[in-house]
N, C-alpha and C positions, 0 to 999 in steps of 0.2 A: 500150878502144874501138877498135873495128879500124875503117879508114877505108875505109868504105864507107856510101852512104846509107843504108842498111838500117840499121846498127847503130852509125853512128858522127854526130857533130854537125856533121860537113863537108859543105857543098854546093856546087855550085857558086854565088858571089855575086858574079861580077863585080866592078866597084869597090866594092858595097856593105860599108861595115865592118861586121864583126859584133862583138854584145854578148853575154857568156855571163853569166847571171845564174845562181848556186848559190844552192838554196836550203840552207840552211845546216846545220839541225837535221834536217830530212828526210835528209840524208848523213852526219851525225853519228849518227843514232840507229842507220840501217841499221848504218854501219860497227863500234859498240857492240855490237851484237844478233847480227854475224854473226861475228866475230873475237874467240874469247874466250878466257882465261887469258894475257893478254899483258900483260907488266909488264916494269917497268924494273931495273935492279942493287937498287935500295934496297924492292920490293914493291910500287910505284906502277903501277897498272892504267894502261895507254898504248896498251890497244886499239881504240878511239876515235880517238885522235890520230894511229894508225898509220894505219888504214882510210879514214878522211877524207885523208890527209896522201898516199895513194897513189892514189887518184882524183885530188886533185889535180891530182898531178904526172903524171899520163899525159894528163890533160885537158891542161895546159902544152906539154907533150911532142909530143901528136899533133896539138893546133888550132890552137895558136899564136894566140890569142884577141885581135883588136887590143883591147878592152877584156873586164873581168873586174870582179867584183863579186860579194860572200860576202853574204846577206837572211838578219837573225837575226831572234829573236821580241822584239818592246818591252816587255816584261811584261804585267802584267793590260791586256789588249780593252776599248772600250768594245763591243764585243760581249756579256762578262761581267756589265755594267754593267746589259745590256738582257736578257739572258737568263742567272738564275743561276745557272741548271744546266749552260752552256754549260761542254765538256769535263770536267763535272765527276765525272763518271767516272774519270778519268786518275788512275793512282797516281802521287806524286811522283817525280819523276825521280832513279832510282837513284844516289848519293850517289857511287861508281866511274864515275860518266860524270859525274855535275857540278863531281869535281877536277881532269878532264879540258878543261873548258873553257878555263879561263885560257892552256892551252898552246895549244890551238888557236886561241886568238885570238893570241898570241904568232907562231903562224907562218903566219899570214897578213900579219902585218904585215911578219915577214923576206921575204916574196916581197912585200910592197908592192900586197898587193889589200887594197881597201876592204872593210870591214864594213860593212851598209846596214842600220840598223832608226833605229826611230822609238819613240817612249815612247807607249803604247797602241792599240799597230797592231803586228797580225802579218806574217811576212817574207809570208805570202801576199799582202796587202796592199800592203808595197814593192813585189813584183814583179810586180804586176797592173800596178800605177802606172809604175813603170819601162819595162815592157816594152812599153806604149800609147804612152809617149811617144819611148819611141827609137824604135818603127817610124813614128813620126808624122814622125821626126827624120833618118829614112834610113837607118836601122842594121835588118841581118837579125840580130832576136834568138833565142836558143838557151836555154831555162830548162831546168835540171838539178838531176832531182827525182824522188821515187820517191812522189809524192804525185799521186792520178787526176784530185782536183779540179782540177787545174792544166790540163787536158785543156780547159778553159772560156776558157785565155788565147789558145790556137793561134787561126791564123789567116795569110795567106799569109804574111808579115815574120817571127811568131811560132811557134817549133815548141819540141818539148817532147821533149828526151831524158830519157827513162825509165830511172834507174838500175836500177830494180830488174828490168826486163824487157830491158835493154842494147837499145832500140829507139827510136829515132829519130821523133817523132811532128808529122806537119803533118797540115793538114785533111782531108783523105783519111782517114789512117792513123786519123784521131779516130774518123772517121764507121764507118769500117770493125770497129772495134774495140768503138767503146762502142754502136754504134748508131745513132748522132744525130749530127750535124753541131756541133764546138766551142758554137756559140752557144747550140745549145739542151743543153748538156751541164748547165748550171746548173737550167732548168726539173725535169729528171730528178731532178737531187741534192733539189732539194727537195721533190718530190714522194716519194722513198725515205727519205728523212731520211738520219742519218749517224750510227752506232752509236757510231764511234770520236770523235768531237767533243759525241754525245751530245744530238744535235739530233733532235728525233724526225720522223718522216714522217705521212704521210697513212694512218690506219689501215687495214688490208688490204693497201698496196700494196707490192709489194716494187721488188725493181730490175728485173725483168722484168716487171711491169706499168705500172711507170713510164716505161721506153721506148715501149713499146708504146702507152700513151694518147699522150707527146708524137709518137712518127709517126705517128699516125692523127689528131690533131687539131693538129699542127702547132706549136703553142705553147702554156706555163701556162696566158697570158691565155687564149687560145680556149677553152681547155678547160676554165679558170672560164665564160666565159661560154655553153659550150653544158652546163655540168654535168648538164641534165636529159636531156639523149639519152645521157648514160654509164649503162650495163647493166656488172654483174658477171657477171665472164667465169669 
């Protein structure tokens, strides 16, 4: 990350300390998916542990994070609970990234950053929670993450470095990007559904219909409750 606001997670914060919460698997998967054939002396795939372990350590290096904090998954959601089909799409997670784990928790714990999950709640979840109550708490937080929906957390305290786009995102950079202003970034997602979580949407509507109803009618609610002036466009 080069240190600049454009592409890096430094801003100016005055005395405010900052919180970098990593979401944990969203950087793990990238760094699996993108760095491949990488093993150790004895054939043990460590490209996972490499990839994760080198964002790390640059994030260390350049931010110097007065606080730091790794958001896993807690296993099965009461999300699953309430919707059965919820991610049920997803092929199990490739057997060369899940031997990989153990190390990577291993060295987080040699660098002394906390793991944050909870048993049926996902890390998206910890760091919704987290991230509401340190800006409540005076802390400018930083979530790091190659996942869009997170785009919902931002907000002035809260910004949202984009691994996978090296971009640095506050509410501006939301609005300018996705369309819509953070808050209403959730109205959209559900209005488009989510192929990859396997949550369906509103039929017809894609993501460029879905922006488009919530800036014109402002919010979900409104636009439930004027549904009868909606014309297909």
């Amino acid at each position: 990350m080069a240190a600049t606001t454009e592409t890096s997670p430094t801003r100016p914060t005055g005395s405010r300390p900052r919180l970098f919460l990593i979401d944990g698997y969203s950087n793990i998967f990238r760094a699996f998916y993108a760095i491949r054939n990488l093993s150790n002396s004895r054939g043990e795939p460590t490209n996972a542990v490499y990839g994760f372990l080198t964002m790390l350590r640059k994030l260390l290096r350049e931010e110097n994070p007065e606080l730091i904090g790794v958001a896993l998954e807690g296993g099965r959601t009461f999300r699953s609970e309430k919707f059965e089909d919820y991610k049920a799409n997803r092929a199990p997670m490739p057997e060369d990234l899940q031997s990989q784990l153990p190390w990577i928790r291993k060295v987080l714990e040699a660098y002394h950053i906390p793991t944050l999950e909870l048993a049926g709640y996902e890390a998206d979840d910890v760091l919704g929670t987290l991230s509401c109550r340190a800006a409540e708490a005076g802390y400018d937080v930083v979530l790091v993450s190659a996942d869009k929906d997170l785009m919902q957390l931002v907000e002035p305290r809260v910004s949202l470095y984009h691994t996978g786009r090296n971009k640095l995102y506050g509410p501006q950079e939301v609005a300018e990007d996705f369309g819509v202003p953070p808050e209403k970034v959730a109205d959209v997602l559900a209005l488009m559904g989510d192929s990859i979580d396997n949550i369906p949407g509103v039929p017809g509507i894609g993501e460029k219909g879905a922006k488009s109803l919530i800036q014109e009618y402002g919010s979900l609610e409104e636009l439930l409750a004027r549904a009868g002036e909606v014309t297909r466009k």
